[in-house]
Backbone as CSV, one residue per row, in Angstrom:
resi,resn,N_x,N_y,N_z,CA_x,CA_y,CA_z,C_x,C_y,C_z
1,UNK,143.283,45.244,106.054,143.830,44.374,105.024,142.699,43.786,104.172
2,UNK,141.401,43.249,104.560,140.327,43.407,104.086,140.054,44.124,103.173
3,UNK,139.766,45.198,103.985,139.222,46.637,103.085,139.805,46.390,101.706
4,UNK,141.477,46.661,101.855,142.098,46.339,100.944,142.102,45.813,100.181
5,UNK,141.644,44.460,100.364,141.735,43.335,99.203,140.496,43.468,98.446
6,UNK,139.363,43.913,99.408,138.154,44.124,98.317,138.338,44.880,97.388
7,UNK,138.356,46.317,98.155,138.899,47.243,96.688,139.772,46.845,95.816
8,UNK,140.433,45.672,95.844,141.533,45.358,94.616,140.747,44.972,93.387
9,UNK,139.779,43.862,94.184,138.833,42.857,93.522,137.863,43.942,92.810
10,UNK,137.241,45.035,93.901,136.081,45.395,92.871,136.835,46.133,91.875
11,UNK,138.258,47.579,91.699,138.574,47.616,91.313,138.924,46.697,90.014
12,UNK,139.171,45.401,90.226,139.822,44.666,89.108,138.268,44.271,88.029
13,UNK,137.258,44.218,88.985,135.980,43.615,88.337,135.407,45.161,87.325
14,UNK,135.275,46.185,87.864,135.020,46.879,87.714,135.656,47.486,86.123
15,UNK,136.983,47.796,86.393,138.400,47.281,85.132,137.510,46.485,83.911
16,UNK,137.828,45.614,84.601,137.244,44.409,83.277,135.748,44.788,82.481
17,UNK,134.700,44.898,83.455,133.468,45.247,82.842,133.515,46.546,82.165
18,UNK,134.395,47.428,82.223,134.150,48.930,81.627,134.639,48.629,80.329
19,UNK,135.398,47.325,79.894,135.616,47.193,78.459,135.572,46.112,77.867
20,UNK,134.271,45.796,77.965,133.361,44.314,77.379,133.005,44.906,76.379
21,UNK,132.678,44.027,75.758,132.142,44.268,74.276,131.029,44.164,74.184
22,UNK,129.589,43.991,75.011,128.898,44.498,75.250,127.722,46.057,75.913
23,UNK,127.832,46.525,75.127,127.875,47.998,75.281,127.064,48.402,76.875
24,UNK,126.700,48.057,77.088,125.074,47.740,78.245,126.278,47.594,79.511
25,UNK,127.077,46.708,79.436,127.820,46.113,80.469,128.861,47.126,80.753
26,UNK,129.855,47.656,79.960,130.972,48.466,79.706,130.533,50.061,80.077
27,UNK,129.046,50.079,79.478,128.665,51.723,80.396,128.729,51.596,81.713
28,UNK,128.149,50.323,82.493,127.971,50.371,83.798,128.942,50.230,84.490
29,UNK,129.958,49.863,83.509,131.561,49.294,84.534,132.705,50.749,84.441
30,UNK,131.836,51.526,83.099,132.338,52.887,83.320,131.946,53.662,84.081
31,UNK,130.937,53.911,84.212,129.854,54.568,85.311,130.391,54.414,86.726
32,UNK,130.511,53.078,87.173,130.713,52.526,88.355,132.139,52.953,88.964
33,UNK,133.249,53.016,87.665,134.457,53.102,88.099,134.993,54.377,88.291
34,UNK,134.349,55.231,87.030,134.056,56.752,87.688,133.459,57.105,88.562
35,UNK,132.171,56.429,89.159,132.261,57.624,90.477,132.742,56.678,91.834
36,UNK,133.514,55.613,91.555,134.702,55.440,92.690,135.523,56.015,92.720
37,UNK,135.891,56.538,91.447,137.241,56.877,92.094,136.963,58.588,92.186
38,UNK,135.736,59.523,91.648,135.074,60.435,92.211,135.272,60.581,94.047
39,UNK,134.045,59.666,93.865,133.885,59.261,95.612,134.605,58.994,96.620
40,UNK,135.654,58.073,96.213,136.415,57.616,97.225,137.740,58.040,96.662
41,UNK,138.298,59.265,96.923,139.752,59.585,96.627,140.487,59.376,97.578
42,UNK,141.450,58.168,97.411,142.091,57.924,98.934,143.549,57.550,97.900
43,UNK,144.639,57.538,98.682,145.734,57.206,97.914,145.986,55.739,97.760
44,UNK,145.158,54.944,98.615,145.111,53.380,98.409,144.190,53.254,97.004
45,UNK,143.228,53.920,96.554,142.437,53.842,95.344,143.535,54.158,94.532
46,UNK,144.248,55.025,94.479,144.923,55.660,93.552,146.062,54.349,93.131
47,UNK,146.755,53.938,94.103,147.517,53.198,93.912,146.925,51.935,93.510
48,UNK,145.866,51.473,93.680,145.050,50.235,93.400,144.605,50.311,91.891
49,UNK,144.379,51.711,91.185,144.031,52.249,89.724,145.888,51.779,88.925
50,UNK,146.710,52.743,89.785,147.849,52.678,89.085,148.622,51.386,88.561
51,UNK,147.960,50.392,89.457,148.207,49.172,89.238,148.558,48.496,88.481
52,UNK,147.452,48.683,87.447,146.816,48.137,86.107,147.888,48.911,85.176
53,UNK,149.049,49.861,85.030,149.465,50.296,84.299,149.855,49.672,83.475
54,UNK,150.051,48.192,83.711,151.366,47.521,82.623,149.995,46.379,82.056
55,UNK,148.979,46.781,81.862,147.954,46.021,81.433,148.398,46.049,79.839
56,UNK,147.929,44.575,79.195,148.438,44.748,77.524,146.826,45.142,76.952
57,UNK,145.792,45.714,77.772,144.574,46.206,77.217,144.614,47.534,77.196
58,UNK,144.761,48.119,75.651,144.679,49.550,75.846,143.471,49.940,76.421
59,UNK,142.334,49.779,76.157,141.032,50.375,76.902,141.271,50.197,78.372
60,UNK,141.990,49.064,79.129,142.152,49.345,80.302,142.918,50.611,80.931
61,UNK,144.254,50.310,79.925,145.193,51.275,79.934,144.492,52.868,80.391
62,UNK,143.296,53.277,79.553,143.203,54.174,79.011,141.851,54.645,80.482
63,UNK,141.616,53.850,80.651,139.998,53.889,81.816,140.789,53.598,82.963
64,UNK,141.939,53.296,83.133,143.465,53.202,84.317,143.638,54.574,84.698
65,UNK,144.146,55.797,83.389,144.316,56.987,83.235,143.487,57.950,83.853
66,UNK,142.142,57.610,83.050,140.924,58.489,82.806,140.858,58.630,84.928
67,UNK,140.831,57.450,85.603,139.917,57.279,86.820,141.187,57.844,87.936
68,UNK,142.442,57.395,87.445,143.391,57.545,88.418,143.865,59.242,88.181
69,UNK,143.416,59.614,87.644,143.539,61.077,87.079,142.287,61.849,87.627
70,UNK,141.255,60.947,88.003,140.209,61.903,88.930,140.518,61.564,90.082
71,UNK,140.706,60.597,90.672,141.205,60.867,91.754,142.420,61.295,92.313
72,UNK,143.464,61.654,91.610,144.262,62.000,91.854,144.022,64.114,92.051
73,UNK,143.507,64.246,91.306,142.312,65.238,91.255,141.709,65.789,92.886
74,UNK,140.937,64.703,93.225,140.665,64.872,94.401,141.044,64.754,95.481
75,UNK,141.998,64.544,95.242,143.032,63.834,96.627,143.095,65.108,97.397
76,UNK,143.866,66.690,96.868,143.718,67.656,97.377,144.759,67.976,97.537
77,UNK,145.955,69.090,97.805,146.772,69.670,97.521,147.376,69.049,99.150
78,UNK,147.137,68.726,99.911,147.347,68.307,101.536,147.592,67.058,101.515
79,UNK,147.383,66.291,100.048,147.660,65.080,99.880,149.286,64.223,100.573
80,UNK,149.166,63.564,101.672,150.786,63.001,102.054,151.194,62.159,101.676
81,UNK,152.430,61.802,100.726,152.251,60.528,100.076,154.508,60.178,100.575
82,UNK,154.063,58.516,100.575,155.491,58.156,101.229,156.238,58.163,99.897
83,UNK,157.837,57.904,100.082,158.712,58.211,99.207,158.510,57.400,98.131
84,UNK,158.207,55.889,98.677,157.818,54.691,98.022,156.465,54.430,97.408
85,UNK,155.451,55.058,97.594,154.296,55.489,96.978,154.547,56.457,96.071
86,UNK,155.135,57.449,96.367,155.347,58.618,95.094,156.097,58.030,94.319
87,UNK,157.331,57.048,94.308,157.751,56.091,93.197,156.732,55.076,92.512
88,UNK,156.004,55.031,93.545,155.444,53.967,92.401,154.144,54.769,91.582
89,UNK,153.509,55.630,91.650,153.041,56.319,91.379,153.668,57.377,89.671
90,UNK,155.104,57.766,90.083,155.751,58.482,88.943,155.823,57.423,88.038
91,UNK,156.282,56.273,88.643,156.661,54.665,87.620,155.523,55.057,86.440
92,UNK,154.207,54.585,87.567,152.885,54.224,86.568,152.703,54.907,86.010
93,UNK,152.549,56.520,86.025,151.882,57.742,85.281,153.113,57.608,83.961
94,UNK,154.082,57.423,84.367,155.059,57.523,83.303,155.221,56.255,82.310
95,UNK,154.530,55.488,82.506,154.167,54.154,81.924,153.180,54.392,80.786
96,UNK,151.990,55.121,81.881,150.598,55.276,81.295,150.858,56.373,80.110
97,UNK,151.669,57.360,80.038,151.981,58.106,79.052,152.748,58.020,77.822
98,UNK,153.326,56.837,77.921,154.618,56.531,76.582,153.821,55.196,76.597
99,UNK,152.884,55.100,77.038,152.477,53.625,76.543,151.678,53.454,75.228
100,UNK,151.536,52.824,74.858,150.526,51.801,73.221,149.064,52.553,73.632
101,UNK,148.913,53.590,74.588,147.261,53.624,74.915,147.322,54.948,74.277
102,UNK,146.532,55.669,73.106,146.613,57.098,72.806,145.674,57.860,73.782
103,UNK,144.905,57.125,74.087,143.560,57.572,74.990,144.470,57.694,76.753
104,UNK,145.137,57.107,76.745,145.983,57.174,78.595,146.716,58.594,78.278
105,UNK,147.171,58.811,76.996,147.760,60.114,77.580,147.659,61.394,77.997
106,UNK,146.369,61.767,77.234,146.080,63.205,77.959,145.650,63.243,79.597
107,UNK,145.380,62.298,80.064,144.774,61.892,81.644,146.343,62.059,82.227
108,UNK,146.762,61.073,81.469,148.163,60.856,82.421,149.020,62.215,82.530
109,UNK,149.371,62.962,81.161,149.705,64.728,81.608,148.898,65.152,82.695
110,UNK,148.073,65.913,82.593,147.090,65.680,83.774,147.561,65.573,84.860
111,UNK,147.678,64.325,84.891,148.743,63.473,86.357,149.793,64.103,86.582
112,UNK,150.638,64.554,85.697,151.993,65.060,85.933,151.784,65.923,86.135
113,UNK,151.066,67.053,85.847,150.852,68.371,85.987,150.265,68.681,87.424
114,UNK,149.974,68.098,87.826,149.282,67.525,89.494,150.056,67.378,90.299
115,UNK,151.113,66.780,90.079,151.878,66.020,90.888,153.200,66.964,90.909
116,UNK,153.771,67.646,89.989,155.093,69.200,89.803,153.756,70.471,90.737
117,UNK,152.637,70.493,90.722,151.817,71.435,91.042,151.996,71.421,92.871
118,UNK,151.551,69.685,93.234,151.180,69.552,94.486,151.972,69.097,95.609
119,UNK,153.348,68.486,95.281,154.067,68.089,95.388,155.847,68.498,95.667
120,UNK,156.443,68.464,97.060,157.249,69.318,97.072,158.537,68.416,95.748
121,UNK,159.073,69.430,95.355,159.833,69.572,93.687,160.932,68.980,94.430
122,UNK,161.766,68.610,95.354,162.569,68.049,95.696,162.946,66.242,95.794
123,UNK,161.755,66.334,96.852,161.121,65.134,97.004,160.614,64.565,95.453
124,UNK,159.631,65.325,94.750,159.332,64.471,93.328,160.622,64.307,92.600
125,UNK,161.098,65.233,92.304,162.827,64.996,91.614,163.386,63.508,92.207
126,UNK,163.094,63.382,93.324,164.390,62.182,94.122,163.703,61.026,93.665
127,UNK,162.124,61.332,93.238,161.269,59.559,92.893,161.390,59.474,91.899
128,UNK,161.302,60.709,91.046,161.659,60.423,88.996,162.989,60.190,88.676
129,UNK,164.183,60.746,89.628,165.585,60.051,89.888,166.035,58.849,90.223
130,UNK,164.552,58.359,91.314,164.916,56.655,91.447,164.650,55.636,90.524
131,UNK,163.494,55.933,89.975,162.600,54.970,89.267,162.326,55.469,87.955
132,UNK,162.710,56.407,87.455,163.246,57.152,86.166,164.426,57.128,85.080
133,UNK,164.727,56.774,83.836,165.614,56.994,83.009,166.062,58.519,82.591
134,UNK,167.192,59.077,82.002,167.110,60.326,82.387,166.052,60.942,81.029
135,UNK,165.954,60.389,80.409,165.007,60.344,78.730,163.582,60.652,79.256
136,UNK,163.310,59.649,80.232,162.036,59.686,80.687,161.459,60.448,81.742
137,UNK,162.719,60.893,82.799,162.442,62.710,83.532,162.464,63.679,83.002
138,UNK,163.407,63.670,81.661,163.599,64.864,80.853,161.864,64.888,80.400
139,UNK,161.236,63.989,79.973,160.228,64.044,79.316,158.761,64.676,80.456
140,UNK,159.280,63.944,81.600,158.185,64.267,82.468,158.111,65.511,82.599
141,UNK,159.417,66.162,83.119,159.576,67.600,82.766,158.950,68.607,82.009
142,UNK,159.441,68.082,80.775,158.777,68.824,79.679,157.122,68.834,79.869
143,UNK,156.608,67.274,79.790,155.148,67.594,79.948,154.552,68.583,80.696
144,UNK,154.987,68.290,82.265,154.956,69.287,83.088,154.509,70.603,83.162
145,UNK,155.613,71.215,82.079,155.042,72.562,81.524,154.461,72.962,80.597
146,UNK,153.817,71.764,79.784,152.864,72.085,78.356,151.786,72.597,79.122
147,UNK,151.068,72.427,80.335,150.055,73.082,79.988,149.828,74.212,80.999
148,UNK,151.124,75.376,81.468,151.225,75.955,82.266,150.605,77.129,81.510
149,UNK,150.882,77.561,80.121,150.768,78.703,78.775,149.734,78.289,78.803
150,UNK,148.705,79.523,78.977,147.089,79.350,79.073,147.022,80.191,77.505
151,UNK,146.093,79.661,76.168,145.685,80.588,75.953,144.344,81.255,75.050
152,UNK,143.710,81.391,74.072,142.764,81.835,74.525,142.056,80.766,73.420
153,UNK,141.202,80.030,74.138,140.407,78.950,73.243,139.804,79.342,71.958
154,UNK,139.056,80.231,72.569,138.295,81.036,71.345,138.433,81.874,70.466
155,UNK,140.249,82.292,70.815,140.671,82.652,69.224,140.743,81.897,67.879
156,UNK,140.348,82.625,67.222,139.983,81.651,65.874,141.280,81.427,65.204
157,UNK,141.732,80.273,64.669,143.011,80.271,64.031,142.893,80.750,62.331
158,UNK,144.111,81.453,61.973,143.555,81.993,60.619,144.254,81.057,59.807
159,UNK,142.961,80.651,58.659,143.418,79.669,57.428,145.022,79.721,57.003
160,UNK,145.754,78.861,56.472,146.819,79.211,55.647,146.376,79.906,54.253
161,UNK,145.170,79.789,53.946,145.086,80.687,52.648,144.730,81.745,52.646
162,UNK,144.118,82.298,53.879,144.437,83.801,54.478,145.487,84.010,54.153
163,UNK,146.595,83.495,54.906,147.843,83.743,55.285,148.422,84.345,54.225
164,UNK,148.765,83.771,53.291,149.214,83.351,52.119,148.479,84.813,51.097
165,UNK,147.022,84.607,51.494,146.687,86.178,50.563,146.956,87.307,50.913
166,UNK,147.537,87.391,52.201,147.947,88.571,53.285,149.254,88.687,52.236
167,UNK,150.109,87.300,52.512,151.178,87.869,52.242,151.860,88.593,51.212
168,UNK,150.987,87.649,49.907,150.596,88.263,48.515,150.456,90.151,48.397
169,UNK,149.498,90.331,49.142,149.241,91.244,49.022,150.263,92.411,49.774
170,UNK,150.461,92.324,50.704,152.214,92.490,51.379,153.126,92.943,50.428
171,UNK,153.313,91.296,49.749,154.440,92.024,48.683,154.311,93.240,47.158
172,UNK,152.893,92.532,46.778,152.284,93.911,46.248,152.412,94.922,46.216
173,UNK,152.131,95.394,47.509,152.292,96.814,48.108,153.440,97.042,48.188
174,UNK,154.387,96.415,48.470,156.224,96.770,48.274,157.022,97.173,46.953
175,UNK,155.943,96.835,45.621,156.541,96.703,44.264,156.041,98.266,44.365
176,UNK,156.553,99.168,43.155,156.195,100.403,43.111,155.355,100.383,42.051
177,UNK,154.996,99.239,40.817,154.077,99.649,40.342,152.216,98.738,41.218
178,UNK,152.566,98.647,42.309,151.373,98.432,42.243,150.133,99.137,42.185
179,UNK,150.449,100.754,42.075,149.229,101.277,41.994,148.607,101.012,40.406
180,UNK,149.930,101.195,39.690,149.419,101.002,38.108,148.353,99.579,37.870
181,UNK,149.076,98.817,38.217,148.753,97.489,38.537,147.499,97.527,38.940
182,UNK,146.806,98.120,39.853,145.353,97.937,40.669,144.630,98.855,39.592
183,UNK,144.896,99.752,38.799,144.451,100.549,38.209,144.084,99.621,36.899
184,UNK,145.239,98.652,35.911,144.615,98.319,35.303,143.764,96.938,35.205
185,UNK,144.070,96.071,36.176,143.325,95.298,36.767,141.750,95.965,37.070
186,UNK,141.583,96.991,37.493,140.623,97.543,37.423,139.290,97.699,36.475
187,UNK,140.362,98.297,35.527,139.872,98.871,34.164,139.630,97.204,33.524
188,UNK,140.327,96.552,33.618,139.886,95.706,32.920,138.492,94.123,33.008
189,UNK,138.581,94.685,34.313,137.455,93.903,34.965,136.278,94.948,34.704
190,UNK,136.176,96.292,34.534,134.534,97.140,33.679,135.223,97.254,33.156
Protein backbone atom coordinates (compact mmCIF):
# COMPACT_ATOMS: atom_id res chain seq x y z
CA UNK A 1 0.00 0.00 0.00
CA UNK A 2 3.10 2.07 0.39
CA UNK A 3 4.65 1.16 -2.68
CA UNK A 4 1.51 2.35 -3.96
CA UNK A 5 1.07 5.57 -2.68
CA UNK A 6 4.58 6.57 -3.62
CA UNK A 7 4.22 5.79 -7.11
CA UNK A 8 1.03 7.94 -7.11
CA UNK A 9 3.04 10.87 -5.67
CA UNK A 10 6.11 10.46 -7.87
CA UNK A 11 3.89 9.78 -10.74
CA UNK A 12 1.83 12.97 -9.89
CA UNK A 13 5.27 15.04 -9.31
CA UNK A 14 6.73 13.78 -12.18
CA UNK A 15 3.17 14.79 -14.32
CA UNK A 16 3.51 18.19 -13.16
CA UNK A 17 7.29 18.85 -13.84
CA UNK A 18 7.15 17.44 -17.51
CA UNK A 19 4.98 20.59 -18.23
CA UNK A 20 6.49 23.64 -16.51
CA UNK A 21 7.25 26.33 -18.33
CA UNK A 22 10.58 26.16 -17.70
CA UNK A 23 12.24 24.27 -20.34
CA UNK A 24 15.31 22.76 -18.11
CA UNK A 25 12.63 21.41 -15.63
CA UNK A 26 9.90 19.90 -18.14
CA UNK A 27 12.85 17.92 -20.10
CA UNK A 28 13.72 16.27 -16.88
CA UNK A 29 10.13 15.55 -15.82
CA UNK A 30 9.88 14.16 -19.42
CA UNK A 31 12.88 12.17 -19.33
CA UNK A 32 12.07 10.86 -15.90
CA UNK A 33 8.50 9.89 -16.75
CA UNK A 34 9.51 8.11 -19.82
CA UNK A 35 11.80 5.83 -18.65
CA UNK A 36 9.31 4.90 -15.73
CA UNK A 37 7.02 3.94 -17.38
CA UNK A 38 9.82 2.20 -19.94
CA UNK A 39 11.21 0.54 -16.83
CA UNK A 40 8.65 -0.28 -14.70
CA UNK A 41 5.69 -1.73 -16.83
CA UNK A 42 3.41 -3.03 -14.24
CA UNK A 43 -0.40 -2.62 -14.55
CA UNK A 44 -0.45 -0.57 -11.22
CA UNK A 45 1.83 2.10 -13.32
CA UNK A 46 -0.48 1.85 -16.02
CA UNK A 47 -3.42 2.47 -14.04
CA UNK A 48 -1.64 5.18 -11.89
CA UNK A 49 -0.77 7.03 -15.69
CA UNK A 50 -4.49 6.43 -16.67
CA UNK A 51 -5.47 8.33 -13.86
CA UNK A 52 -4.73 11.67 -14.92
CA UNK A 53 -7.14 11.18 -17.90
CA UNK A 54 -9.74 13.71 -16.90
CA UNK A 55 -6.85 16.28 -16.25
CA UNK A 56 -8.09 19.95 -17.73
CA UNK A 57 -4.09 20.16 -18.81
CA UNK A 58 -3.75 19.20 -22.28
CA UNK A 59 0.09 18.69 -22.03
CA UNK A 60 -0.74 16.44 -19.18
CA UNK A 61 -3.38 14.90 -21.11
CA UNK A 62 -1.03 14.32 -23.81
CA UNK A 63 2.41 13.04 -21.63
CA UNK A 64 -0.76 10.75 -19.76
CA UNK A 65 -1.02 9.14 -23.44
CA UNK A 66 2.50 9.32 -24.66
CA UNK A 67 3.79 7.17 -21.15
CA UNK A 68 0.67 5.01 -20.59
CA UNK A 69 1.01 3.90 -24.18
CA UNK A 70 4.65 2.71 -23.46
CA UNK A 71 3.87 0.94 -20.96
CA UNK A 72 1.12 -0.49 -21.97
CA UNK A 73 3.54 -1.54 -24.74
CA UNK A 74 5.50 -3.38 -22.39
CA UNK A 75 3.30 -4.99 -20.35
CA UNK A 76 3.44 -8.01 -22.90
CA UNK A 77 0.87 -10.00 -24.58
CA UNK A 78 0.59 -12.40 -21.05
CA UNK A 79 -0.54 -9.27 -19.59
CA UNK A 80 -3.68 -10.39 -16.81
CA UNK A 81 -5.84 -7.71 -16.21
CA UNK A 82 -9.28 -7.89 -13.85
CA UNK A 83 -12.67 -7.08 -15.37
CA UNK A 84 -12.62 -3.86 -13.30
CA UNK A 85 -9.18 -2.76 -14.35
CA UNK A 86 -9.87 -3.41 -18.03
CA UNK A 87 -12.94 -0.97 -17.40
CA UNK A 88 -11.19 1.43 -16.09
CA UNK A 89 -8.55 1.34 -18.41
CA UNK A 90 -11.11 1.32 -21.78
CA UNK A 91 -12.89 4.42 -19.69
CA UNK A 92 -9.43 6.33 -19.76
CA UNK A 93 -7.97 5.44 -23.24
CA UNK A 94 -11.37 6.39 -24.51
CA UNK A 95 -11.32 9.67 -22.68
CA UNK A 96 -7.72 10.27 -23.72
CA UNK A 97 -8.83 10.00 -27.41
CA UNK A 98 -12.02 12.26 -27.90
CA UNK A 99 -10.49 14.50 -25.52
CA UNK A 100 -9.37 18.58 -26.04
CA UNK A 101 -5.63 16.91 -26.20
CA UNK A 102 -4.63 16.60 -30.18
CA UNK A 103 -1.28 15.31 -28.99
CA UNK A 104 -3.23 12.23 -26.59
CA UNK A 105 -4.54 10.86 -29.63
CA UNK A 106 -2.28 9.09 -31.69
CA UNK A 107 -0.76 7.33 -28.29
CA UNK A 108 -4.15 6.60 -27.21
CA UNK A 109 -5.04 4.57 -30.84
CA UNK A 110 -2.02 2.91 -30.06
CA UNK A 111 -3.70 1.88 -26.84
CA UNK A 112 -6.62 0.54 -28.55
CA UNK A 113 -4.89 -1.23 -31.02
CA UNK A 114 -3.05 -3.08 -28.07
CA UNK A 115 -5.67 -3.83 -26.20
CA UNK A 116 -8.35 -5.61 -29.56
CA UNK A 117 -4.58 -7.17 -30.32
CA UNK A 118 -3.85 -8.56 -26.66
CA UNK A 119 -6.81 -9.02 -25.14
CA UNK A 120 -9.46 -11.75 -25.26
CA UNK A 121 -12.38 -9.87 -27.73
CA UNK A 122 -15.05 -11.11 -25.47
CA UNK A 123 -14.02 -10.05 -22.29
CA UNK A 124 -12.89 -6.43 -23.95
CA UNK A 125 -16.42 -6.19 -25.65
CA UNK A 126 -18.13 -6.79 -21.99
CA UNK A 127 -15.75 -3.58 -20.52
CA UNK A 128 -16.49 -1.18 -23.64
CA UNK A 129 -20.26 -2.51 -23.05
CA UNK A 130 -20.04 -1.54 -19.39
CA UNK A 131 -18.39 1.66 -19.29
CA UNK A 132 -19.02 2.60 -22.96
CA UNK A 133 -21.78 4.61 -24.96
CA UNK A 134 -22.70 2.76 -28.04
CA UNK A 135 -21.13 6.03 -30.20
CA UNK A 136 -18.10 5.58 -28.27
CA UNK A 137 -17.55 1.49 -28.88
CA UNK A 138 -18.63 2.01 -32.31
CA UNK A 139 -15.71 4.42 -32.41
CA UNK A 140 -13.26 2.31 -30.48
CA UNK A 141 -13.95 -0.22 -32.99
CA UNK A 142 -13.36 1.61 -35.81
CA UNK A 143 -10.02 2.94 -34.45
CA UNK A 144 -9.10 -0.45 -33.80
CA UNK A 145 -8.78 -1.23 -37.34
CA UNK A 146 -7.17 1.98 -38.80
CA UNK A 147 -4.03 0.75 -38.38
CA UNK A 148 -4.33 -2.99 -39.27
CA UNK A 149 -3.84 -1.84 -43.56
CA UNK A 150 -0.09 -1.64 -43.64
CA UNK A 151 1.09 0.33 -46.46
CA UNK A 152 3.97 1.33 -48.14
CA UNK A 153 5.56 4.56 -46.54
CA UNK A 154 7.75 5.24 -49.21
CA UNK A 155 5.45 5.38 -51.94
CA UNK A 156 5.49 8.72 -53.21
CA UNK A 157 2.04 10.29 -53.47
CA UNK A 158 1.38 11.77 -56.98
CA UNK A 159 0.65 15.65 -57.15
CA UNK A 160 -2.98 16.55 -58.12
CA UNK A 161 -1.42 18.36 -61.03
CA UNK A 162 0.04 15.23 -62.27
CA UNK A 163 -3.18 13.89 -61.94
CA UNK A 164 -5.01 16.26 -63.70
CA UNK A 165 -2.23 16.33 -66.71
CA UNK A 166 -2.65 12.52 -66.96
CA UNK A 167 -6.06 13.03 -67.27
CA UNK A 168 -5.92 15.79 -69.86
CA UNK A 169 -3.98 13.92 -71.78
CA UNK A 170 -6.32 10.70 -71.48
CA UNK A 171 -8.94 12.57 -72.94
CA UNK A 172 -6.81 13.79 -75.79
CA UNK A 173 -6.03 10.62 -76.89
CA UNK A 174 -9.84 9.65 -77.00
CA UNK A 175 -10.69 12.71 -79.47
CA UNK A 176 -9.82 11.46 -83.05
CA UNK A 177 -8.27 14.51 -84.05
CA UNK A 178 -5.61 14.37 -81.75
CA UNK A 179 -3.03 13.34 -83.98
CA UNK A 180 -3.78 16.45 -86.20
CA UNK A 181 -3.73 18.37 -83.15
CA UNK A 182 -0.05 17.21 -81.96
CA UNK A 183 0.98 17.74 -85.47
CA UNK A 184 0.02 21.28 -85.55
CA UNK A 185 0.90 22.24 -82.20
CA UNK A 186 4.04 20.99 -83.37
CA UNK A 187 4.59 22.87 -86.39
CA UNK A 188 3.81 25.72 -84.70
CA UNK A 189 6.12 25.76 -81.86
CA UNK A 190 9.39 25.46 -85.00
Amino acid sequence: DTLLHGLENTVDVLLTKSVNEKKFIATAGISAIEKLAESLSSKVLLLTLLGHHDSKNPKILARTAICSAKCLKNLGPSMQLLQSELEIIVKAISSLESGKSVEAKNPSQRMVRILFNRIDKKKLHEAMENVLSNAERAHMIKVSSKGKSKTNKNQRKIPLREIMKQKRLEAMQNKPNFEVAVKCSNQIIT
